[in-house]
C-alpha positions in Angstrom: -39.7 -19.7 24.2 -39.4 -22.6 21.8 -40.1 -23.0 18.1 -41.3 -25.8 15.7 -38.6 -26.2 12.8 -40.7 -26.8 9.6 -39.7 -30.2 8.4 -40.0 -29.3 4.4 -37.5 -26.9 4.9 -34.6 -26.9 2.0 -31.3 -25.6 2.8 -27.9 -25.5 0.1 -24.9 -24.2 1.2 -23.5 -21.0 -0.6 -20.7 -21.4 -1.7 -19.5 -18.2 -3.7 -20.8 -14.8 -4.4 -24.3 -16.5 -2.7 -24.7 -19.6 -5.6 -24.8 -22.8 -4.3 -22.4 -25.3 -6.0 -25.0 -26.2 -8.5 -25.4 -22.3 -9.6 -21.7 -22.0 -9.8 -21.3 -25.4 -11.6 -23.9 -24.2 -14.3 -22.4 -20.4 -14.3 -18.9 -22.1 -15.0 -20.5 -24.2 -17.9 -22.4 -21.2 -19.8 -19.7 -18.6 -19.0 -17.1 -19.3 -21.3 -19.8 -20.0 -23.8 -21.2 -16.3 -23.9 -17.3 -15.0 -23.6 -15.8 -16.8 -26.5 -18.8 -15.6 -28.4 -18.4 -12.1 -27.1 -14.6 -11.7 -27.5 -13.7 -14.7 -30.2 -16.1 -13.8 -33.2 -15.5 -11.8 -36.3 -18.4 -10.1 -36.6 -20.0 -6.6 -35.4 -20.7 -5.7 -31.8 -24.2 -5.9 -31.7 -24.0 -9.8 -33.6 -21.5 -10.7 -30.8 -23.9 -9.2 -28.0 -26.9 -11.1 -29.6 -25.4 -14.4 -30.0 -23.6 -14.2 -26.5 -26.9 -13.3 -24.6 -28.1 -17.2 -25.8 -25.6 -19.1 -23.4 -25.8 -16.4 -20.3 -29.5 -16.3 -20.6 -29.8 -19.9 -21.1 -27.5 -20.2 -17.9 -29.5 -18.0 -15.8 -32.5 -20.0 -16.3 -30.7 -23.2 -15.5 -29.0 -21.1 -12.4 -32.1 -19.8 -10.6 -35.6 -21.8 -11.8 -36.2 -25.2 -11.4 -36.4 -26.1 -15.0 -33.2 -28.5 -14.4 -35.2 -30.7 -12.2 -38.6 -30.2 -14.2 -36.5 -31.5 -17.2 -34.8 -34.5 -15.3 -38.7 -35.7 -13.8 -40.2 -35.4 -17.2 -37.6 -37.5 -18.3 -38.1 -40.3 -15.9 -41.9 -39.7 -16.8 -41.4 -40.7 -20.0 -39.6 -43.7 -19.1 -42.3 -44.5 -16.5 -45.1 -43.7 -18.9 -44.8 -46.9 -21.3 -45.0 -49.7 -18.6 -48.1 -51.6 -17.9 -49.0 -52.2 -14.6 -48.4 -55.6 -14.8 -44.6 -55.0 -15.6 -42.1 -56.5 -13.6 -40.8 -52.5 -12.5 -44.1 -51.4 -11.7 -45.1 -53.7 -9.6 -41.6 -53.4 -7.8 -42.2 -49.9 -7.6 -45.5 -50.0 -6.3 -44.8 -53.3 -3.8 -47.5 -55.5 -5.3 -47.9 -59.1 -5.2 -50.4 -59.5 -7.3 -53.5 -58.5 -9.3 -56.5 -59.5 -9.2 -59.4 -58.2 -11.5 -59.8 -54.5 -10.0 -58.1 -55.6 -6.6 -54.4 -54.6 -6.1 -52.7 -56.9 -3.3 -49.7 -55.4 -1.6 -46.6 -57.3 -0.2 
């Protein structure tokens, strides 16, 4: 019996604890964060717990939604966004040779 392999299938090696290295790169980033918070400032438990919950939970959303990548295309939106179609990089980027009234010619 044979079986069709889905072609948009996304695989990322786990590395430790299940994360995949970019989960464990963002854990090591926010971690030390929320701990020096938690451990380092002067102030009352429940202050500490507050302000170290900001890093961890900022970290969790960075370690398991896509709001990284959302971020990083509505970036390259914004670059995008201001060029004309007749710029030089658009019309690279949509391989056009020229333009002609309402009629887009293609290399």
């Amino acid at each position: 019996m044979t079986y069709e392999i889905p072609q948009q299938l996304e695989y990322k090696e786990k590395i430790i604890f299940g994360l995949t290295f970019e989960q464990l790169l963002y854990a090591i980033i926010f971690s030390p964060i929320a701990l020096a918070l938690m451990f380092k400032l002067p102030t009352h438990l429940y202050v500490r717990i507050a302000l170290a919950l900001i890093p961890s939970g900022i970290g969790a959303i960075f370690m398991f939604t896509n709001i990284p990548k959302e971020i990083k295309n509505w970036i390259k939106w914004l670059k995008w966004k201001e060029l004309d179609i007749n710029h030089p990089r658009m019309k690279d980027y949509l391989n056009l040779e020229k333009i002609e009234g309402d009629v887009l010619y293609l290399k």
